[in-house]
N, C-alpha and C positions, 0 to 999 in steps of 0.2 A: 273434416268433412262437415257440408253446411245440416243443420235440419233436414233441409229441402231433400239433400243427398244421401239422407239415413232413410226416410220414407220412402223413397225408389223401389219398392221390394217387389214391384207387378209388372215388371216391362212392361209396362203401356195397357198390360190386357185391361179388357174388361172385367168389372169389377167382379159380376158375378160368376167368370170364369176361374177367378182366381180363389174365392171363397171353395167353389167346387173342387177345385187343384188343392187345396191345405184340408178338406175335407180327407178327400183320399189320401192326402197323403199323411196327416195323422192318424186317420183309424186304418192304418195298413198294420200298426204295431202296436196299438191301443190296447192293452190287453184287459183294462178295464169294462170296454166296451163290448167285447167279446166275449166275456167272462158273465155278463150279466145280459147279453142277450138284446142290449140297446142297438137300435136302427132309426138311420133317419129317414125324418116325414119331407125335410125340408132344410136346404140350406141358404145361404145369401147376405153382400156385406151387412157385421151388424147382428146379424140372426141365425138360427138356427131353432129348427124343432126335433126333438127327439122321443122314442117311444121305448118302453119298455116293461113286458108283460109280468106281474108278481106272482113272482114261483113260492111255492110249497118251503122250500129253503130260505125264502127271503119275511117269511112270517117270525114276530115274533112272540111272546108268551099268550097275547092275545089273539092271537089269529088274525095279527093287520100287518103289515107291512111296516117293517122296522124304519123308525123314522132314516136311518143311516143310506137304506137304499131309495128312498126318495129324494133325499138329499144330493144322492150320487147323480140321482137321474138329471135334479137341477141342473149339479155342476160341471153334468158333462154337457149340455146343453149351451152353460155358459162358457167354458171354455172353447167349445168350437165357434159360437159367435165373437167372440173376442181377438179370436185368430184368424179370422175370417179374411183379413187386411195383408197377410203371410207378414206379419210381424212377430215374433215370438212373443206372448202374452202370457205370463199369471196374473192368480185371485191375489189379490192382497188383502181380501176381508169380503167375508158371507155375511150376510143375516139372512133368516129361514123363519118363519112361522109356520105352522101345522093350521090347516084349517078343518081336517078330515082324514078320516084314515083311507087309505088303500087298500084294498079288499084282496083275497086269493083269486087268481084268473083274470083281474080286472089290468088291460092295456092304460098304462100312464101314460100321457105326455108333458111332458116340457118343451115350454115355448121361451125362450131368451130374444129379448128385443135391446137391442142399444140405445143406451138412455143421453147419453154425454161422452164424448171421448175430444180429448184436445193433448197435447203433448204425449206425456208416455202415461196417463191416466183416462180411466173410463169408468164407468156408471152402466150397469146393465140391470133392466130387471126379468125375471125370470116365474114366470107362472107354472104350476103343475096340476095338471085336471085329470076326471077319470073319464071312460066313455060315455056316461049321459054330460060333461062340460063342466061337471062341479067342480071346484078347485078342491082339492087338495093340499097344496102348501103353495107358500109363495116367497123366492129370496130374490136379495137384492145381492149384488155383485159389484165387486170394486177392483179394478184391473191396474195393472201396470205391465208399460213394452217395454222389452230390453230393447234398448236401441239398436237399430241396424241389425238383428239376428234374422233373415228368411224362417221362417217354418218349413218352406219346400223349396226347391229350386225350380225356377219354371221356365 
């Protein structure tokens, strides 16, 4: 099968019809995402915003939000923009800096934007703020497509 022929994964739709179709249909079984209570602000090839409010259980010794679950939040983030394309996608390598803590009660989001994608690799970066827009952390995302795997069938 050519290149041309592995990328086929959208019969024809439109793009951001199809981002919405692998949305749904990864977080039908996501248990990650259910588990900690993330929802999306926003999806679209390429991108994805997601939000997720710090619970009482996600605090760690100091009363902030354990960097792990901000992390998650990135990466769920970047993982739905990455897949956006119904190609099956993993990280092949984070980097995360911390710029601020997360507070108890306070709504995070993450925002994943596509920085570079060409063959079966990609560049994404991913910001994470609080409700007054401050960041919070920031990683960067490195993807790779298994070739020709759908995420959904559509």
């Amino acid at each position: 099968m050519t290149e041309a022929g592995y990328r086929d994964l959208t019969n024809g739709l439109d793009p951001q019809l199809v981002a919405e179709r692998v949305r749904d249909g990864m977080s039908e079984n996501d248990r990650v995402l259910h588990a900690n209570g993330i929802r999306f602000e926003a999806i679209g090839p390429g991108y994805a915003k997601v939000t997720m409010t710090v619970r009482e259980d996600m605090l760690n010794g100091f009363d902030i939000c354990h960097g792990g679950f901000i992390t998650l939040l990135a990466d769920t983030a970047f993982a739905y923009a990455c897949n956006s394309g119904n190609e099956q996608t993993v990280a092949s390598g984070i980097s995360l800096d911390f710029m601020a803590p997360g507070r108890p009660g306070e709504v995070l989001c993450a925002e994943a934007k596509e920085v570079f994608a060409a063959g079966r690799t990609g560049v994404y970066d991913i910001s994470v703020t609080n409700p007054k827009g401050e960041l919070i952390a920031v990683m960067r995302g490195k993807s790779y497509r298994l070739k020709g795997r759908a995420v959904v069938e559509l």
